[in-house]
C-alpha positions as CSV (number, residue, x, y, z in Angstrom):
1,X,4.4,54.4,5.0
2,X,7.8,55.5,5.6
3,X,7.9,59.5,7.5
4,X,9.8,62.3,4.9
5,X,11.0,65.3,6.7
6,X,9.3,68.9,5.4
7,X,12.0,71.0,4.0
8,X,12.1,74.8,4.4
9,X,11.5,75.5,0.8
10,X,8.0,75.4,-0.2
11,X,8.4,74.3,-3.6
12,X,10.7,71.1,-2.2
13,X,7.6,70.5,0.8
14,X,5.0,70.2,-2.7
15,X,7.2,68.0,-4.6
16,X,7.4,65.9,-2.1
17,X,3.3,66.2,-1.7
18,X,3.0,66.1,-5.0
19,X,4.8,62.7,-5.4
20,X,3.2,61.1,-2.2
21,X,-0.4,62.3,-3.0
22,X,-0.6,63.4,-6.6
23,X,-2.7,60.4,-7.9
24,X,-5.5,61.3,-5.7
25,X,-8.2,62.7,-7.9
26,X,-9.8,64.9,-4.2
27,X,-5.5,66.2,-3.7
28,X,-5.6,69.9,-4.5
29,X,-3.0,72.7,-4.4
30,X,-3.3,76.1,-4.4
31,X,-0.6,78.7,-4.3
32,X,-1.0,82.0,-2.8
33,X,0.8,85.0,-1.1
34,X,0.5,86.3,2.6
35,X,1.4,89.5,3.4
36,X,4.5,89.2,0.9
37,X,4.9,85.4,1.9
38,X,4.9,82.9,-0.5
39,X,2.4,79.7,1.4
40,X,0.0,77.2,-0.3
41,X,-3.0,75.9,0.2
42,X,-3.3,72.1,0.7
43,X,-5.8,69.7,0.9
44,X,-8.2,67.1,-0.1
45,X,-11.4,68.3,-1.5
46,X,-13.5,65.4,0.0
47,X,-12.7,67.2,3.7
48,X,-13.8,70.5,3.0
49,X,-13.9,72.7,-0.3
50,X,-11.2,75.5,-1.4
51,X,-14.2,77.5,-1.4
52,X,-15.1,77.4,2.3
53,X,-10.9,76.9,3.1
54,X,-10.8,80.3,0.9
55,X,-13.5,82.1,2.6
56,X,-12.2,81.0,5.8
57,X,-8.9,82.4,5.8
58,X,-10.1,85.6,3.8
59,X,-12.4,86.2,6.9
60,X,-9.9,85.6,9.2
61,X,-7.5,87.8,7.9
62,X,-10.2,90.7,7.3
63,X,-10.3,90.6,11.5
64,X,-7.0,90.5,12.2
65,X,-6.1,94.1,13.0
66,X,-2.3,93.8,11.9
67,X,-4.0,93.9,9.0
68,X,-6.1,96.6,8.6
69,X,-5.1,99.5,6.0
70,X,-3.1,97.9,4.4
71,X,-2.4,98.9,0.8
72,X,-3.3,95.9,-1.7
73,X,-4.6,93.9,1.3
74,X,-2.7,90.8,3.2
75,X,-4.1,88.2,0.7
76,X,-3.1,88.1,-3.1
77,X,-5.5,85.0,-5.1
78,X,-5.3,84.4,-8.3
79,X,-8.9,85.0,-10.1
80,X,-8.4,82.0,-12.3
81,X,-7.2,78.5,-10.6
82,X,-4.2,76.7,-12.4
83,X,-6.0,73.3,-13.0
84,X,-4.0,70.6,-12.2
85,X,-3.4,68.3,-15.2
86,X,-5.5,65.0,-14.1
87,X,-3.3,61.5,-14.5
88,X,-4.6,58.7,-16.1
């Protein structure tokens, strides 16, 4: 498999994911915002869950004192996922 560079842009980085990895049925995405920062989760479900991944970074975050008293919090999530459209 030939190495692609990771661009600065976020979107271009899950194109090219997206196209490299998209026909895996266990390849999820999840966008999200950090402390005003637009990031995504990435993954494969088979290695872990976004639950736990979730969970995980929520817990970390919740000790991190840079963090603490913050108005709306350092972690925006969407309530409802954005399914991905499955390919045939």
């Amino acid at each position: 498999m030939t190495q692609k560079p990771l661009y600065r842009s976020l979107d271009a980085n899950l194109a090219l994911l997206e196209e490299m990895f998209g026909r895996s049925d266990d390849f999820y995405t999840k966008r999200l915002m950090l402390a005003g920062i637009p990031c995504a989760i990435v993954m494969f479900t088979g290695l872990s869950s976004p639950e736990k991944l979730c969970r995980m970074a929520l817990d970390m975050l919740d000790r991190d004192p840079r963090h603490a008293g913050r108005r709306g919090g350092a972690v925006r999530l969407s309530a409802d996922p954005e399914p991905r459209p499955r390919r045939a």
